[in-house]
VEXVO-93279 format. One record per residue: residue in one letter; x, y, z of N, C-alpha, C, O in turn. Coordinates in steps of 0.05 Angstrom, whole numbers, plus 5000, padded with zeros to 4 digits. Atoms other than C-alpha are relative to their C-alpha. Last residue first. Layout:
BEGIN
AXYZXYZXYZXYZ;...
REM end
This chain:
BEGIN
X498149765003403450914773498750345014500250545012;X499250005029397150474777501850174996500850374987;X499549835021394750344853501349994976502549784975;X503049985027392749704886500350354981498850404962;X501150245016399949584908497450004983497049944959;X499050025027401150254930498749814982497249844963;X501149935015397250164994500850124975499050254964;X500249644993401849745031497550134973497150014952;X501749954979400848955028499650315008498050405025;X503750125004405748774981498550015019499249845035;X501350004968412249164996497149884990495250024985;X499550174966416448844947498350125013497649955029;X499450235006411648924880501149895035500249735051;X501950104990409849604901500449724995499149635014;X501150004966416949834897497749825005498149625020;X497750164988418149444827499749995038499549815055;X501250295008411549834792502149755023501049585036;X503050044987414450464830499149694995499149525013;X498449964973422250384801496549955014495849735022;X499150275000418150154727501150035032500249845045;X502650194997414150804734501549805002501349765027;X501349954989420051254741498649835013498749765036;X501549855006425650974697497250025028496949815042;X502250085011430150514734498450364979499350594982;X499749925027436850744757498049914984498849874961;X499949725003434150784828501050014969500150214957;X502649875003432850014829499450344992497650414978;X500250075025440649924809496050004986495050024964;X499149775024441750414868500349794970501749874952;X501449835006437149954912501850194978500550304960;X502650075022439649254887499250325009498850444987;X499650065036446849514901496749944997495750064979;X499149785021445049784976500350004966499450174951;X501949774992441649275004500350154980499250164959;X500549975018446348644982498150304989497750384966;X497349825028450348685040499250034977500850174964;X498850215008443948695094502250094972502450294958;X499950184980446949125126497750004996496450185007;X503050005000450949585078498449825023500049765040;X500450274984457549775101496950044982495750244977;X502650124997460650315048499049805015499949595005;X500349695008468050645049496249915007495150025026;X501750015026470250005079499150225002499250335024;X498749725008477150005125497750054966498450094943;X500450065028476049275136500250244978500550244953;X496450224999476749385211500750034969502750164964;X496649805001471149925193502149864999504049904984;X498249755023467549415157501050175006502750274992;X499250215019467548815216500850224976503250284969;X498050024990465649325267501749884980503949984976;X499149745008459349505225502449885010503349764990;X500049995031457348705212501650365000503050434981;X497450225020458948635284500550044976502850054969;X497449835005454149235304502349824990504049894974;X500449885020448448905261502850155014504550254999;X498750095024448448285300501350244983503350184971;X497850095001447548605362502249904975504649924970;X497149734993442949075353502049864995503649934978;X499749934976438948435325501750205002503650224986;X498650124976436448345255500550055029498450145039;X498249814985429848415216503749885012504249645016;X501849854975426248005170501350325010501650545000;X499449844985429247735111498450175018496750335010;X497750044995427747045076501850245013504150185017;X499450285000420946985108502850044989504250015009;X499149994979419647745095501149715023502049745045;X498050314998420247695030501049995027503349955033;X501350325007413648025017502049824999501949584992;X500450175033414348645058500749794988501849635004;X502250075006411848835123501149954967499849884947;X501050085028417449005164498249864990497749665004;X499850245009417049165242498849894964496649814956;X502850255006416249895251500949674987501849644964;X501650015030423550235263497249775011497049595027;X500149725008426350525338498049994961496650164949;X501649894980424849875376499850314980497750434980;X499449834978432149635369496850255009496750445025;X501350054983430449015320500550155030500450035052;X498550134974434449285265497549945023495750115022;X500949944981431149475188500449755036499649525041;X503249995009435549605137498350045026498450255040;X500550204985442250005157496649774995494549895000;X503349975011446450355112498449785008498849564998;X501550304991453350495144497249994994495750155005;X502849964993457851055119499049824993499449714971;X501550085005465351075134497050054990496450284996;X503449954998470251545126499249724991500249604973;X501650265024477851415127497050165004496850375017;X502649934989482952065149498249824987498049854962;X500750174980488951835128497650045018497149925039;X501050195021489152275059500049765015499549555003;X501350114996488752905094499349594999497549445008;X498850064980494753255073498149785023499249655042;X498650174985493753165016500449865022501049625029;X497649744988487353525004502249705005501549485013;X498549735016482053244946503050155014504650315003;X497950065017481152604987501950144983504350104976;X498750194993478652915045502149944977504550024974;X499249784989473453425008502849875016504450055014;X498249795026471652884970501350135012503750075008;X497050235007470352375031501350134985503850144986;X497350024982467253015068501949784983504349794982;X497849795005462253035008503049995021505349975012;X497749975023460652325010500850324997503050374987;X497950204997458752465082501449864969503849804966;X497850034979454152975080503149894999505250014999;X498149895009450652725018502350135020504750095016;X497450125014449052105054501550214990504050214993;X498850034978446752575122501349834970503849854968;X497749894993442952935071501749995018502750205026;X498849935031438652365041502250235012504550155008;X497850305014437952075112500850124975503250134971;X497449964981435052785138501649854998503949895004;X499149735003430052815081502750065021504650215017;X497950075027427752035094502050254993504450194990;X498550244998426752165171501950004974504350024971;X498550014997422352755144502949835012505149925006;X499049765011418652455100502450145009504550144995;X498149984987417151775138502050274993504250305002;X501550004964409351625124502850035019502749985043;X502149924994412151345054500150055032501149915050;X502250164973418851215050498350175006498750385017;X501849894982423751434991497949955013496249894997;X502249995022430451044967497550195027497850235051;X500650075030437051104991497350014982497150074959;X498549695016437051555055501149954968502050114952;X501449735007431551095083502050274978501450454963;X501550065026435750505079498850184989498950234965;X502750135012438950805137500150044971501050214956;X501750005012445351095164497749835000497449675019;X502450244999450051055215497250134982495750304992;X502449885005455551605202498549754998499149614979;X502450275008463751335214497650124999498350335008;X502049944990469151855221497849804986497449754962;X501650095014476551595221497050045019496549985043;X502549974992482151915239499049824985500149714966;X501350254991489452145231497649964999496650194997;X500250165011493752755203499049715000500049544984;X498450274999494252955265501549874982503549734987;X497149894987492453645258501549754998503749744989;X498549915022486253365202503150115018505250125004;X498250155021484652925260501850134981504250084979;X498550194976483653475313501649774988504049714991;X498449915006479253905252502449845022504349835007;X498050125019475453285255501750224984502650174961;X497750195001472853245321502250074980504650064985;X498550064977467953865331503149794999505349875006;X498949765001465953925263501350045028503550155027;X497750005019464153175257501250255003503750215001;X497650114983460053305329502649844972504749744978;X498949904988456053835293502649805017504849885024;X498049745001455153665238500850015016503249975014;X498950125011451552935250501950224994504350144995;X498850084975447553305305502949834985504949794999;X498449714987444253775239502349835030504149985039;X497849825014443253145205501550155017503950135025;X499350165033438252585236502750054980504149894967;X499050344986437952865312500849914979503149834980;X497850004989436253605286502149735000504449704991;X497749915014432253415227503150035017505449975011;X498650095007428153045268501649994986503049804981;X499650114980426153575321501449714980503549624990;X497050024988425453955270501149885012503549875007;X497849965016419853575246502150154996503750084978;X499650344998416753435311501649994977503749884980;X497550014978417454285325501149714991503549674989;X497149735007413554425262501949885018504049785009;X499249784990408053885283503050214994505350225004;X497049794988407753275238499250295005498550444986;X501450114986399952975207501850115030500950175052;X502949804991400253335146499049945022496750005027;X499849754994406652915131497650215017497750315040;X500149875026403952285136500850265010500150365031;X501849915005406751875207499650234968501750334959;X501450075024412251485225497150144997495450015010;X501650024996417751835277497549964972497350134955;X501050135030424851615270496550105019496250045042;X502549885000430351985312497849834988498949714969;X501850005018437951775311496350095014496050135038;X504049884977443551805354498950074969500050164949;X501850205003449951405314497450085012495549935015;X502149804996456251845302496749764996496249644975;X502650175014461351425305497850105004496650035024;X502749924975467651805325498449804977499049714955;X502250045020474751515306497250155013496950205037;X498650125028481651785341497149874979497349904955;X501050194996479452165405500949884962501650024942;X501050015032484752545418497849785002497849605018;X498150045022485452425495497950114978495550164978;X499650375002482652475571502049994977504549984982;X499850194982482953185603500449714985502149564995;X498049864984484253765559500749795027502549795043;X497049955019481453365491501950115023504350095020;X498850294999475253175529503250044984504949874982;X499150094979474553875547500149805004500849725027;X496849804988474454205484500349825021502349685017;X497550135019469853595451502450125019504450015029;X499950254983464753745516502349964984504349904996;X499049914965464754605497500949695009502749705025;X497149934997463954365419500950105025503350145026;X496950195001458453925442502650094989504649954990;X499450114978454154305481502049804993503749685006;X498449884973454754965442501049765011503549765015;X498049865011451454605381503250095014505650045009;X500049764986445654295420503550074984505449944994;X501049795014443653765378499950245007498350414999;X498949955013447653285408499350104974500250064952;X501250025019444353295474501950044975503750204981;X499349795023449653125518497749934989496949694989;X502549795007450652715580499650184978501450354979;X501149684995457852435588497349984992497149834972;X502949875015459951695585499950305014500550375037;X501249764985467651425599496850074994496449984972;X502249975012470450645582500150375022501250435043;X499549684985475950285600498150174986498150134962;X499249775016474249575594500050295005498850395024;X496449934999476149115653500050224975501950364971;X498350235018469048675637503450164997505150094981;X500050234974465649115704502049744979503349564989;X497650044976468649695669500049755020501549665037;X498149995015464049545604502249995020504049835018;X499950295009458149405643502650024986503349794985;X499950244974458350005683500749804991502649695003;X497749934989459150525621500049825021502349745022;X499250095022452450195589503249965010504549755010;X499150174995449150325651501749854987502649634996;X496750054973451951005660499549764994501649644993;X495949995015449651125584501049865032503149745037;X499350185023441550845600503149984996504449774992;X500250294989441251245665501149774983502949624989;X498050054981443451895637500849765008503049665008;X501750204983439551875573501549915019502649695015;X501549774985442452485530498749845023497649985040;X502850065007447652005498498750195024499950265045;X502849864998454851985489497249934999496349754984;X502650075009460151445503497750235011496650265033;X501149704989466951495502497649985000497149854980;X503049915010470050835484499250215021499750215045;X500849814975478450625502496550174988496850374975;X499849755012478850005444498750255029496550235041;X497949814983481449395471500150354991501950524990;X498049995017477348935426501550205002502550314983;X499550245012471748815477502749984990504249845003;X498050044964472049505492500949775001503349745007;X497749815008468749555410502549935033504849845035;X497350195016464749025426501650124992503549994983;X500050294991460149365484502949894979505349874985;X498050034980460450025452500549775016502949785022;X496949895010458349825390501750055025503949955029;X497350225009453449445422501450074985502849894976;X498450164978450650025465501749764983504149724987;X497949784988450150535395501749815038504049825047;X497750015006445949985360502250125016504249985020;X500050135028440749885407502350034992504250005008;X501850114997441750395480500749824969502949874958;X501950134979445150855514499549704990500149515004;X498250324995451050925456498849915028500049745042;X502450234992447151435427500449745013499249535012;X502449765006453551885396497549775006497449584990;X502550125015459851405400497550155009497350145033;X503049844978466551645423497749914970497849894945;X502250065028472751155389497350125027496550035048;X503249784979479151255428497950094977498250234957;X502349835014483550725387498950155026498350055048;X498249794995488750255436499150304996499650495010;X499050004980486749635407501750225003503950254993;X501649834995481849725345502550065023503150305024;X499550004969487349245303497950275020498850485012;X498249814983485149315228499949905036497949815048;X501349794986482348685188501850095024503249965040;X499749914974486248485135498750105019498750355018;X498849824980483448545071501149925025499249995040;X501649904976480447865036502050265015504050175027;X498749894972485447694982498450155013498750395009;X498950344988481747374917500949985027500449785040;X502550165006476947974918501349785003500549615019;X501550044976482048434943498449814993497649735016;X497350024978487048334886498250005025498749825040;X499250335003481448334832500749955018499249805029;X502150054993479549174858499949645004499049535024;X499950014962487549274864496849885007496549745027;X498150204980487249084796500249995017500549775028;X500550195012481449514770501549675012500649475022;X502950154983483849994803499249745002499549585020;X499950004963490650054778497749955019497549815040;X498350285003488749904702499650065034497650025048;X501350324997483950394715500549834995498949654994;X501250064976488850924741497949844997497149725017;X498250184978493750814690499349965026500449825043;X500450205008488150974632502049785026501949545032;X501850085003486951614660500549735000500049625022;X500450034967493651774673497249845008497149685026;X498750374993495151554588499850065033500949875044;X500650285008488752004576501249825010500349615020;X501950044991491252624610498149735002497149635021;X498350044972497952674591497649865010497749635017;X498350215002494852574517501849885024503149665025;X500650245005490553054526500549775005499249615018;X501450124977495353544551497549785005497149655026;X497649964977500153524490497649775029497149545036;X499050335004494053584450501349875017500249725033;X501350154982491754234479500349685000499849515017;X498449944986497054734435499349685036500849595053;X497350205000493954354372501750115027503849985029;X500650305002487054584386502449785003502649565014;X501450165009488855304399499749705008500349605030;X502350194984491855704454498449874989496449805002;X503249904993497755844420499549855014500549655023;X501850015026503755444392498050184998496950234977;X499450085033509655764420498649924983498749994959;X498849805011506656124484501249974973501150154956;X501949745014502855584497500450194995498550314984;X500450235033508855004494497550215002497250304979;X498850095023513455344541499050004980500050064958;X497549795008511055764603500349914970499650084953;X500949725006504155364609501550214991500750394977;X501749875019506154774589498850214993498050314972;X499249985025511654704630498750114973499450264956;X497049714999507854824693500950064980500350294972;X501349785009502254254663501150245006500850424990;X501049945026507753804659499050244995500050414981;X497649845005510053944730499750004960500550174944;X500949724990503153794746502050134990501750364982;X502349765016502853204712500450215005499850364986;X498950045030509452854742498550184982499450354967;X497649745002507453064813501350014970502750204962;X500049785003501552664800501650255002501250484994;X501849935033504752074772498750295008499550474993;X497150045029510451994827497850224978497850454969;X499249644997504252204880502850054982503950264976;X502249704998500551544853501750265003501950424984;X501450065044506551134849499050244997499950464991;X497149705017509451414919498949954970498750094950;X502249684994501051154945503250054994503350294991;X502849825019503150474910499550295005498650444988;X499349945025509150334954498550154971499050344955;X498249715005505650495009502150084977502850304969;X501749765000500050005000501750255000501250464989;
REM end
């Protein structure tokens, strides 16, 4: 891997000093026409073509060779909801695997007991109090976990919201109220942490998603609206990441979850529900633990989730609808016509 990343910065330092050249040398002699642009073309194309060989191969190369999975031991990994469903068994198996866990959540009782059980198995563990939609409350708690304990080296941003009803049916406040928790809390404690990495040069920020932020859910509007901009969210940071050098150890995850047996989603109703139901908190933080180790840009959970829905999303309109009502059989689509 490190040989490869001097490749890479071989080849781009190679272009650039091209395009230097080109600008003093070769457009001042030919012009700025057609033939002065060739040149760069041609730089352009054979980089092009040497980064999908390179992919391409490195993509083969993992598929016969399973990754490695990363060592957590040692990590300070703070987790956002970590009272309760997914957010306690992350923290649970994360300590497990020698990792020092921080653990937020607004639910006093719920985090201490979470924090109890982890020191009673020798793991080292802290919890604070925090709404994490309070702006103030968590860049004032970041400052002062940084003056007392440590860097924290991954965050997992995991508090969530979900309330099911038709729009016209939501109070103003009920749908801020899930904007905050869904997005706006997802800012704020990445903006808190991850100028601390970028000093480092270190990190990794993880974002617990939903299904919801791929395709769109009746009777869940806003829910879905705060999933769609918690993905874009987070592929922007990967760009914004990858684009700077100096960054280029900083990983991002984002985790797309179907539906977990933590109480917070309605128990599924569609027609293959015999070969998938639900899973357990538990199961579903393994499957995340498993793709950060694995240093995955994407977890899906179940793994096929994600690819059938963005190959459903490249549908035309009506055929994507005709397909929806097909799996959920029993919702009131089904007897409708486009």
């Amino acid at each position: 891997m490190y040989r490869r990343n001097i490749l890479v910065r071989f080849v781009a330092n190679l272009a650039k000093k091209f395009r230097a050249w080109q600008e003093v040398w070769i457009l001042p002699w030919w012009g700025s026409g057609g033939l002065a642009s060739a040149p760069l073309w041609a730089l352009d194309t054979l980089v092009l073509l040497v980064k999908l060989f390179s992919s391409c191969t490195v993509a083969a190369f993992r598929m016969l060779v399973p990754p490695a999975l990363s060592n957590l031991h040692g990590e300070t990994v703070l987790i956002t909801g970590a009272g309760h469903g997914i957010g306690r068994e992350l923290a649970i198996q994360l300590a497990e695997l020698g990792a020092t866990v921080i653990c937020w959540d607004k639910d006093q009782r719920r985090n201490n007991a979470v924090v109890n059980e982890i020191r009673k198995k020798d793991g080292e563990c802290y919890g604070f109090t925090i709404d994490v939609t309070a702006q103030d409350q968590v860049a004032s708690l970041a400052s002062r976990m940084r003056r007392q304990l440590s860097d924290v080296t991954m965050v997992i941003s995991n508090a969530g919201l979900l309330t099911c009803a038709p729009i016209t049916h939501l109070r103003p406040e009920g749908v801020m109220k899930i904007i905050e928790v869904n997005l706006l809390a997802h800012f704020w404690v990445i903006q808190a942490f991850l100028p601390s990495m970028v000093d480092r040069r270190y990190g990794h920020i993880v974002a617990i998603n939903s299904s919801a932020g791929l395709m769109p859910c009746a009777d869940m509007i806003p829910y879905c609206a705060a999933k769609f901009g918690l993905r874009g969210l987070m592929d922007s940071i990967t760009e914004e990441l990858r684009l700077d050098t100096w960054t280029k150890n900083i990983k991002t995850t984002s985790v797309y979850l179907a539906t977990v047996s933590t109480g917070l989603y309605p128990p599924p109703s569609h027609r293959f529900v015999s070969w998938y139901s639900e899973i357990t908190a538990k199961e579903a933080a393994s499957a995340i633990i498993e793709g950060i180790r694995k240093n995955q840009k994407c977890i899906s959970v179940p793994p096929l989730m994600k690819t059938m829905i963005d190959i459903h999303n490249l549908m035309p309109y009506r055929l994507r609808i005709v397909f929806a009502d097909f799996f959920n059989f029993g919702h009131r689509g089904w007897f409708c016509f486009c």
